[in-house]
Legacy VTK file of the C-alpha trace (Angstrom):
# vtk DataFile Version 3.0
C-alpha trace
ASCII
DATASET POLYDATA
POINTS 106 float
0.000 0.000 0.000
1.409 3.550 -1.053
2.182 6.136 1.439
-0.711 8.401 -0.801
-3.486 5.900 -0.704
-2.624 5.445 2.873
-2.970 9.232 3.617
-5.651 9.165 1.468
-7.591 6.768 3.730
-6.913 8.385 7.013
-8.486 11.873 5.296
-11.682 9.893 4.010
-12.031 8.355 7.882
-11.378 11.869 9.314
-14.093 13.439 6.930
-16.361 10.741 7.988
-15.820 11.016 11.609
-16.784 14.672 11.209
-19.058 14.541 9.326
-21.120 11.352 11.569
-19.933 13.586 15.119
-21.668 16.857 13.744
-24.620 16.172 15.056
-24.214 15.113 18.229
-21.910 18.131 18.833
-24.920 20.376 17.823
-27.010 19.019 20.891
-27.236 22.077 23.549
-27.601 19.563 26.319
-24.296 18.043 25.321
-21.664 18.598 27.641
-18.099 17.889 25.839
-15.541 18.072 28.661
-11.785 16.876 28.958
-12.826 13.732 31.239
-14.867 12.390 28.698
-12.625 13.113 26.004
-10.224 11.499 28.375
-12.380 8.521 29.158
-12.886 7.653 25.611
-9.172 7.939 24.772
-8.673 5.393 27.652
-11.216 2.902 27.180
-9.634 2.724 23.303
-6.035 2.039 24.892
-7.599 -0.267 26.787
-9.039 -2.357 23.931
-5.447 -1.836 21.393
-3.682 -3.337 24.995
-6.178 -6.165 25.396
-6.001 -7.081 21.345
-2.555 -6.951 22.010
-2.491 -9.462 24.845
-4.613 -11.668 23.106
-2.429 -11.979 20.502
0.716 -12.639 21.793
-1.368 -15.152 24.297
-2.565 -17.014 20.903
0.919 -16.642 19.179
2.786 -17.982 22.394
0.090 -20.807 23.241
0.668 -21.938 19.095
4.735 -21.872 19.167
4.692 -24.208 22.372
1.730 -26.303 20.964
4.328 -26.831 17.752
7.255 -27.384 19.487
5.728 -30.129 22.193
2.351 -31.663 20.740
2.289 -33.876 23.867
1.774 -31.086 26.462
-1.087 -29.352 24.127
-4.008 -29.986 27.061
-1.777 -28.025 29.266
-1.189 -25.017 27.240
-5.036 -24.625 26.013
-5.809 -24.491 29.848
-3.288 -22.158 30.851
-4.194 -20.015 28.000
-7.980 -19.790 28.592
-7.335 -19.092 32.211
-4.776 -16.018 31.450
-7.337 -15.110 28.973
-10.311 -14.347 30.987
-7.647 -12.896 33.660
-7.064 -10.450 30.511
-10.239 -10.319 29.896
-11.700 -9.648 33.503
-9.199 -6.502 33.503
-9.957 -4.728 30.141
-13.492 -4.825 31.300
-12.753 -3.300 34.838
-10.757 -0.778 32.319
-13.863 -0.056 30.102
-16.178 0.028 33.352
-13.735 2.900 34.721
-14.135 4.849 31.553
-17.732 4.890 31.130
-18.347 5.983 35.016
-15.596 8.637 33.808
-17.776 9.644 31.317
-20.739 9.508 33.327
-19.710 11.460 35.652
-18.408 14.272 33.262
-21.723 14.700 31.225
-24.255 14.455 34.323
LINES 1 107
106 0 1 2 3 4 5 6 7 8 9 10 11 12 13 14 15 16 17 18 19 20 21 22 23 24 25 26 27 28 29 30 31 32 33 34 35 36 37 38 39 40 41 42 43 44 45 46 47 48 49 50 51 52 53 54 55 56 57 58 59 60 61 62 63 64 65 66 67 68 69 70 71 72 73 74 75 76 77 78 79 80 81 82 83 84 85 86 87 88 89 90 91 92 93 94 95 96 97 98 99 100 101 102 103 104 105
């Protein structure tokens, strides 16, 4: 992919974003603040982290599955238990952000 399409792309999702946000922003009950700027900025860090995790939990769990077939039942558990550990925190991350954003609209 060129470096112009690519630039390209991120102006047609900017326009878009405007364009769908426009709207909302035209509310005069709508209170735009820092914290929920902030919150939603968070809770999105929190998702890239937890996408993140997942994948290096899959790639990992894969590598050792290759390398030693025979301890295969082993691995899966381990990696469905550190999953929903991973899991359990990005939604106590997400939870945080929307009473953050709660709290800074009401």
């Amino acid at each position: 992919m060129s470096l112009k399409r690519i630039v390209h792309l991120i102006a047609l999702v900017f326009v878009v974003m405007f364009i769908l946000v426009s709207p909302v922003m035209a509310e005069p009950n709508y209170a735009f603040s820092g914290a929920a700027v902030g919150a939603g900025v968070g809770a999105g860090i929190a998702i890239l982290g937890a996408g993140y995790g997942f994948g290096r939990i899959g790639s990992a769990a894969l590598e050792s599955m290759a390398r030693q077939p025979e301890v295969a039942p082993r691995v899966q558990t381990a990696m469905i238990v550190i999953a929903a550990l991973l899991e359990g925190a990005t939604f106590f991350a997400l939870i945080v952000c929307i009473l953050l954003v709660n709290k800074a609209i009401f």
